[in-house]
C-alpha positions in Angstrom: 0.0 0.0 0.0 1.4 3.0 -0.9 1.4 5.9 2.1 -0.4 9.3 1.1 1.5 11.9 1.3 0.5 14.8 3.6 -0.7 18.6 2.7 2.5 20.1 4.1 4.4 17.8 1.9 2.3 18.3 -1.2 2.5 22.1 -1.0 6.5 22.4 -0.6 6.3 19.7 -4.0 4.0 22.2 -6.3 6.7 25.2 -5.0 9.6 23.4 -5.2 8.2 22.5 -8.9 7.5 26.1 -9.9 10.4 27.6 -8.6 12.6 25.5 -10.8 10.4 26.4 -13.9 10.7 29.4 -13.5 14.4 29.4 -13.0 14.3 27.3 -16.3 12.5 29.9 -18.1 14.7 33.0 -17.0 18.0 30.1 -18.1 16.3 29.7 -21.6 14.7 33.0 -22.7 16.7 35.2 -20.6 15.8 38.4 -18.5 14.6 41.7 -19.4 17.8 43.3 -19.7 19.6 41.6 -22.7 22.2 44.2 -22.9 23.2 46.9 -19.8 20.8 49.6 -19.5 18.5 48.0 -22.8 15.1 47.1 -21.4 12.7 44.8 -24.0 9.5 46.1 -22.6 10.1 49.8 -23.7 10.2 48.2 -27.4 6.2 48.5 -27.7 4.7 51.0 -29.9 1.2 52.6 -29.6 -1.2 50.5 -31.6 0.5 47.3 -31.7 1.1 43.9 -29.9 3.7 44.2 -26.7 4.2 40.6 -27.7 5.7 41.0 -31.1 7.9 43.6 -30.5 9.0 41.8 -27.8 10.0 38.5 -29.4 11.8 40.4 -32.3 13.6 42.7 -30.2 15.1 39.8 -27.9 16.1 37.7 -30.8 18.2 40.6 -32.9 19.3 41.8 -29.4 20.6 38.3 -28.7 22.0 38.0 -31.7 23.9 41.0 -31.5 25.5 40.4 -27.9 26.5 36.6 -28.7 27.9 37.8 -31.4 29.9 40.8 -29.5 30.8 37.8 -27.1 32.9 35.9 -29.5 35.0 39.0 -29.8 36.9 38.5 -26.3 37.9 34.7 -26.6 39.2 33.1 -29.3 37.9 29.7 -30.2 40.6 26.1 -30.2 40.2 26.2 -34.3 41.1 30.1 -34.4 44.2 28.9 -32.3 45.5 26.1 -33.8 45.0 27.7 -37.5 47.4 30.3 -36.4 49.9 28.2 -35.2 49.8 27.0 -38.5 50.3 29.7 -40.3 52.5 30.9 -37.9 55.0 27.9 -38.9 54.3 28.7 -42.7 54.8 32.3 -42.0 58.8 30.9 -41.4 58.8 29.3 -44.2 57.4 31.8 -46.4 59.9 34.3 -45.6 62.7 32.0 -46.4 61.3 32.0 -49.9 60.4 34.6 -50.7 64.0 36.0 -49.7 65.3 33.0 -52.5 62.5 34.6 -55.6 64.8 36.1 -57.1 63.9 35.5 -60.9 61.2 37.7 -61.6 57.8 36.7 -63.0 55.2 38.8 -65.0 51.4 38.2 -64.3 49.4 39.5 -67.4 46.1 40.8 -66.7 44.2 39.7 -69.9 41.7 43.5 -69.7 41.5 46.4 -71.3 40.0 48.6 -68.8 41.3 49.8 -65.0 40.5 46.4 -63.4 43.9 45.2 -62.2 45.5 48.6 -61.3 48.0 50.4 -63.4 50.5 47.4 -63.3 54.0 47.6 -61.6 55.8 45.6 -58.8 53.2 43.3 -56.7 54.9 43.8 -53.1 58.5 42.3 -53.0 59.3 41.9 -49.3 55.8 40.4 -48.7 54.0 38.4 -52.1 57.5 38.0 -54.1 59.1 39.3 -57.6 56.2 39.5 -59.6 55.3 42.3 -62.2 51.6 43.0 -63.3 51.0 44.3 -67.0 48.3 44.9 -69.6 50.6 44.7 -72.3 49.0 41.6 -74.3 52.3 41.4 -76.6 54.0 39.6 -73.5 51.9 36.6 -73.6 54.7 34.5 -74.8 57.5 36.1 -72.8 59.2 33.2 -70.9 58.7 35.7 -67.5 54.9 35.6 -68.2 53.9 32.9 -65.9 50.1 33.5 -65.2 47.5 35.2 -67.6 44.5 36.4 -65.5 41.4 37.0 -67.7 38.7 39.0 -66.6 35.6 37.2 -67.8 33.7 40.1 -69.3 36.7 40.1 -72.0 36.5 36.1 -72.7 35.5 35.2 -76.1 36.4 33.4 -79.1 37.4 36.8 -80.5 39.6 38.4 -77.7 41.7 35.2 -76.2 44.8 34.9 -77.3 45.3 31.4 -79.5 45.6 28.5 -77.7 49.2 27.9 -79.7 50.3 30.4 -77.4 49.7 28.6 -73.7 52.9 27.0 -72.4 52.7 24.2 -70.3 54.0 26.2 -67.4 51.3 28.9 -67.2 48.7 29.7 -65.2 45.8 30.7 -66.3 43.2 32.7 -64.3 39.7 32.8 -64.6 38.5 36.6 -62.8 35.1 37.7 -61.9 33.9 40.3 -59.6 30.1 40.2 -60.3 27.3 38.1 -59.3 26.4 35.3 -61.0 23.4 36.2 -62.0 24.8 39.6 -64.0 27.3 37.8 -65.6 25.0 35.2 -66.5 21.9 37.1 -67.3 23.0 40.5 -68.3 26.5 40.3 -69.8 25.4 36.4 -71.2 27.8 34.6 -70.1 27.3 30.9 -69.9 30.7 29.9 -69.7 30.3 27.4 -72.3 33.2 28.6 -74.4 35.0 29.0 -71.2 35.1 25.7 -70.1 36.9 24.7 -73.2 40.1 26.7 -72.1 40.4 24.5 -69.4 41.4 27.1 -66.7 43.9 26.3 -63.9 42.8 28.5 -60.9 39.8 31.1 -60.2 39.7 34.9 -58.9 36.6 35.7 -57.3 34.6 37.1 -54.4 34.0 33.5 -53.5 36.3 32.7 -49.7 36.3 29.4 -52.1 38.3 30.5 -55.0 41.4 29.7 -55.5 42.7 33.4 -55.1 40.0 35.3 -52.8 39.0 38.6 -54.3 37.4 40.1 -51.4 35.6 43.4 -51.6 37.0 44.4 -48.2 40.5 45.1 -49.3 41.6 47.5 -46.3 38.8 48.6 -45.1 38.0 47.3 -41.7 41.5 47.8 -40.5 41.4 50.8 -41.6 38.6 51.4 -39.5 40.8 49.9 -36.5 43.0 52.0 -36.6 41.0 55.4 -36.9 40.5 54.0 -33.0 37.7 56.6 -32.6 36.2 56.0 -29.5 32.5 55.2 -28.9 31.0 58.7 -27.6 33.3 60.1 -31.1 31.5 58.1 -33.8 27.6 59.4 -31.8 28.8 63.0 -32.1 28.9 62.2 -35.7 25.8 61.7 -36.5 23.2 63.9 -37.9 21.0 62.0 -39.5 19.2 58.7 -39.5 19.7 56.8 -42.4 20.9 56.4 -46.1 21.2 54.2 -49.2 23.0 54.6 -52.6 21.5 52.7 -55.5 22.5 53.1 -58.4 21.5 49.7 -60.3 17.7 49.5 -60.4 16.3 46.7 -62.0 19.5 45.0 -64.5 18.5 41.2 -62.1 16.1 40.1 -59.4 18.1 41.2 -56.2 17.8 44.5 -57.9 14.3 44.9 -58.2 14.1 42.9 -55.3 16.1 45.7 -53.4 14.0 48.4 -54.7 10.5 47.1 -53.7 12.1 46.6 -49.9 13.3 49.8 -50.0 10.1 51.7 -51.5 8.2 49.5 -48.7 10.2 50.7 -45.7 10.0 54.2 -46.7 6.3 53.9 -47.1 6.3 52.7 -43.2 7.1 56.8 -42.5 10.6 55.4 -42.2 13.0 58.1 -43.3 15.2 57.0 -45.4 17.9 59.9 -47.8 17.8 58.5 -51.0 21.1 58.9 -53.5 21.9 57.2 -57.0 21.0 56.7 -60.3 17.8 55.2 -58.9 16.7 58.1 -57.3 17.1 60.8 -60.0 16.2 63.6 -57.6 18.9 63.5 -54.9 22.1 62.0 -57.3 24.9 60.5 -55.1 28.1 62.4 -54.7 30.1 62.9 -57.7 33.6 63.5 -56.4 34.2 60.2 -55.5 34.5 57.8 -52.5 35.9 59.9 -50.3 33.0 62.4 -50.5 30.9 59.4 -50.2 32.3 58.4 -46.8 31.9 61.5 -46.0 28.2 62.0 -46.5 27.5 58.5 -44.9 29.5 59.3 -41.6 26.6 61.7 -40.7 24.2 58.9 -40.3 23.4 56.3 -38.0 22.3 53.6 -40.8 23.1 52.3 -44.2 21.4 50.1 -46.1 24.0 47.7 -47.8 21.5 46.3 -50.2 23.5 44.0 -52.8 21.8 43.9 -56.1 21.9 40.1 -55.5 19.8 37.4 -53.5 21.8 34.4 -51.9 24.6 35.1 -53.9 27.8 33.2 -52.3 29.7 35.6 -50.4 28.7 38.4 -52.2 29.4 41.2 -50.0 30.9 44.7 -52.2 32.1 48.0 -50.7 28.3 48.7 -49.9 29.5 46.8 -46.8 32.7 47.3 -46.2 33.4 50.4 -46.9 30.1 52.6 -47.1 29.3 51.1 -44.0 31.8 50.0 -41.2 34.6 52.2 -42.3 32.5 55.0 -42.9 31.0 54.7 -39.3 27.2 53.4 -40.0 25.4 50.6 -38.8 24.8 48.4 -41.8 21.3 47.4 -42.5 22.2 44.2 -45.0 20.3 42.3 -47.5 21.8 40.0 -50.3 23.5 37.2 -48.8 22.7 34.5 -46.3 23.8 35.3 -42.7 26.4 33.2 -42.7 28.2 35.0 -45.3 28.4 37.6 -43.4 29.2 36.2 -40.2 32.2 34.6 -42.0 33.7 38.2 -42.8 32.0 40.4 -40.5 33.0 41.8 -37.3 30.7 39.9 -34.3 27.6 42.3 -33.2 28.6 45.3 -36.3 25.3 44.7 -38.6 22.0 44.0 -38.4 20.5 41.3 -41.1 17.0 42.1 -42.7 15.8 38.7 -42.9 16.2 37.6 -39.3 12.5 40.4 -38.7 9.6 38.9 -39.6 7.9 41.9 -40.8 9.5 44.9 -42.4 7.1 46.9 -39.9 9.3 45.2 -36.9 12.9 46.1 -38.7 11.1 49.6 -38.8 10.3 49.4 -35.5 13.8 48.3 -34.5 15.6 51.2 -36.4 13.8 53.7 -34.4 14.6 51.7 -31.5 18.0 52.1 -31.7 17.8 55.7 -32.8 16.3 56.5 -29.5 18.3 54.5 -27.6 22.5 55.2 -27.7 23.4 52.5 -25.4 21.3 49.6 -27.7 22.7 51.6 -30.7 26.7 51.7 -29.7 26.8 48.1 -29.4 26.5 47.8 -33.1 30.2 50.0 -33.2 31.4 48.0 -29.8 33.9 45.8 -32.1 35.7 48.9 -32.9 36.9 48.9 -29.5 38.2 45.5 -30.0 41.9 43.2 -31.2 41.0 43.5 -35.0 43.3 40.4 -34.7 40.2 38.6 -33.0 37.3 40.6 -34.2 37.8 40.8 -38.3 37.6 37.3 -39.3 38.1 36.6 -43.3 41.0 39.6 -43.0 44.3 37.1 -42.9 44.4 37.0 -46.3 46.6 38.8 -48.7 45.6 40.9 -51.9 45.0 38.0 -54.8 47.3 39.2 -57.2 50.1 38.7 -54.5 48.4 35.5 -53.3 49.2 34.2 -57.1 52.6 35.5 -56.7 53.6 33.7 -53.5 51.9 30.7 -55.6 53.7 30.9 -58.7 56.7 30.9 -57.1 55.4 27.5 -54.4 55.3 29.6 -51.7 51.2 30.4 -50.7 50.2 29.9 -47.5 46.7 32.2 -47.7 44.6 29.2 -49.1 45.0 27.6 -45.5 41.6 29.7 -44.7 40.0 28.7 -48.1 37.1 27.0 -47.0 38.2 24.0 -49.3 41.5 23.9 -48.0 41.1 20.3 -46.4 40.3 19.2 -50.2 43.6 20.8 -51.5 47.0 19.9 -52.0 48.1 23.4 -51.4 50.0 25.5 -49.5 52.9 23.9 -50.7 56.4 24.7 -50.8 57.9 23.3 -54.3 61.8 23.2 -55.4 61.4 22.7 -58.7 58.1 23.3 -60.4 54.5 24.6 -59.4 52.2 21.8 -59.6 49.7 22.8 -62.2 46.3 22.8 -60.9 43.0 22.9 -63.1 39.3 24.1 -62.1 36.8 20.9 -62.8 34.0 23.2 -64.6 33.6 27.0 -64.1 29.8 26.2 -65.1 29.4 23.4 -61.7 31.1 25.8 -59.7 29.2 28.9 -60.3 26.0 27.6 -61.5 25.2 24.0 -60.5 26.7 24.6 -57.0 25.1 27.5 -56.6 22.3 28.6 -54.3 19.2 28.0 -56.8 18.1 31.4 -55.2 20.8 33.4 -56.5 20.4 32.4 -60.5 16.5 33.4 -60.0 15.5 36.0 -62.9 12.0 36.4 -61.3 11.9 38.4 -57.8 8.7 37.8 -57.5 9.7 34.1 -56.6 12.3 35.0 -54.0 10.7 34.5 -50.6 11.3 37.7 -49.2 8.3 38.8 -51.9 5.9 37.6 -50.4 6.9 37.5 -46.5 7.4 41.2 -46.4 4.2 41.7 -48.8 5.9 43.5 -51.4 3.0 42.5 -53.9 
């Protein structure tokens, strides 16, 4: 028989059992105050459900300070990979002390793309030259061709008589996929008959990574302008440059967001091609930084929808370095966790409603302390807090390469797949890309070679009908 169990006992049961579910419920959704002096419940707005705003406002908030988190530890990977490359970094400079025989890398375009030419970086990439000059394709110094692909064709390559054994040849593209299949008709069938040996894109994935970020965010660094600095700045609330309207998808897809946020009473200053009333500053990017420094937001709209990696100096440069909180829609999250600073941007898609990203801005606009942890990584060891930023320029990643001796593709994402970085006495082991058109197209994210917006989810979540 089983004794009953007494009143007394029973009660201090049901308490014992509602204190530690409510103990689990603080554990798993967390308190009030997600970040210091940031209270959840002043998120509500007249007229709407406390509930809402309160579930989007704890999930960007906790995203932003888990993020901000990761910038004071570094992880056992992060560690061990640069121990690595510490050992390489030996090993490099013993090399690259030995290059002595220079090498010429001919950049197969007509246009500014490339630079002017000259000397890549001798003390750090090795004795390479970059030229335009097309006659030196069969110089014995020419040891990689890197051809843009807006300039490949039947008509324009140089005759396949002409390809040594010992070059390289380099397949370059800085433009979505979809714009350089779509627009510029590209479809890489003739391509794949040159049989390329390496790629140069703004994939982390490519052979030589051709990142929009160049300098940018360390340049930002070392501005070291404090937090209380980069408030006094601002004048304004927020601004976007557009100057590509409708040429794919993500580009009419970026104009109906944007047209649908500023009919929320958002205000939004308006510059570009796009907006032929207020024209964006013609002087150049420094003028451009300029104007942007005076507000609090950018939107970094790419003219692109799940586009791998594609992240351009809307980002990077009109945005962290010029001191505004970017506002980002193009890639996937992950691509821009992979090269952004933890806690420095706040992602469209993660907002159910365009109403609550709205809500949100003016949020933080209100609020400095919520606001300056979107600029808290500035404060930060760029060493821990920039990730994607050990790399090199490309052009002096395929120098160190073309003489054995490149030790950037450690943090290709591929890199377990590949035979390189290697450190060769006698020849560079020629590699080859598979097929340009599996790489770009087949492997892509179906999303990004849409041509219909209207078939992109964020159409009809955010009710841009």
């Amino acid at each position: 028989m089983v004794p009953k169990i007494s009143n007394i006992r029973l009660a201090l049961f049901v308490i014992i059992i509602i204190c530690f579910t409510s103990i689990s419920v603080i554990i798993l959704f967390g308190s009030d105050k997600l970040v210091p002096g940031i209270s959840v419940k002043s998120l509500t707005t007249p007229g709407r459900e406390e509930t809402t705003h309160i579930a989007t406002a704890k999930e960007t908030l906790n995203i932003t300070v888990v993020a901000r988190d990761k910038l004071t530890s570094k992880s056992p990977r992060l560690h061990s990979t640069q121990d690595a490359h510490a050992n390489l970094q030996i090993e490099l400079g013993k090399r690259l002390a030995q290059a002595n025989k220079k090498k010429t890398i001919l950049v197969w375009y007509k246009t500014g793309m490339g630079g002017p030419g000259g000397p890549v970086g001798r003390q750090n990439c090795g004795n390479c030259w970059v030229s335009k000059d097309r006659s030196l394709i069969s110089d014995n110094s020419t040891a990689a061709v890197v051809f843009y692909y807006y300039e490949i064709s039947p008509r324009t390559m140089p005759p396949s008589s002409s390809r040594r054994p010992d070059q390289i040849y380099v397949f370059w593209n800085k433009e979505p996929t979809p714009l350089m299949r779509y627009v510029h008709k590209h479809e890489l069938d003739f391509e794949e008959t040159i049989h390329f040996n390496a790629t140069m894109t703004y994939r982390r994935d490519s052979d030589f990574y051709n990142t929009y970020r160049y300098h940018w965010i360390y340049a930002a660094f070392r501005e070291n302008m404090s937090l209380e600095s980069i408030l006094k700045l601002k004048q304004n609330t927020s601004v976007v440059l557009v100057s590509d309207c409708n040429w794919t998808a993500g580009a009419r897809m970026r104009m109906k967001l944007l047209n649908k946020i500023k009919s929320l009473s958002f205000k939004i200053d308006t510059f570009g091609k796009c907006f032929p009333d207020s024209p964006a500053p013609s002087k150049g990017q420094k003028d451009t930084i300029k104007l942007i420094r005076k507000y609090k937001f950018h939107f970094a709209f790419e003219n692109s929808y799940r586009c791998t990696d594609y992240i351009t100096e809307k980002f990077y440069r009109n945005s962290l370095f010029a001191g505004a909180v970017p506002v980002v829609f193009g890639s996937k999250r992950k691509d821009y966790e992979n090269v952004a600073p933890p806690g420095s941007f706040i992602f469209l898609e993660d907002f159910k409603t365009l109403e609550d990203l709205v809500d949100y801005l003016n949020y933080l606009d209100n609020n400095d302390t919520a606001y300056l942890e979107y600029h808290r990584w500035r404060t930060t060891n760029p060493e821990i807090s920039s990730p994607g930023n050990e790399r090199v320029h490309p052009f002096c990643q395929l120098c160190r390469t073309l003489y054995g001796i490149n030790v950037d593709d450690m943090y290709n994402p591929r890199y377990s797949d590949k035979p390189i970085p290697t450190f060769t006495d006698t020849y560079l082991y020629r590699r080859s890309v598979p097929s340009l058109k599996e790489y770009l197209f087949v492997n892509e994210d179906k999303l990004c070679l849409e041509k219909n917006e209207t078939l992109l989810p964020p159409y009809y979540r955010y009710d841009l009908t």
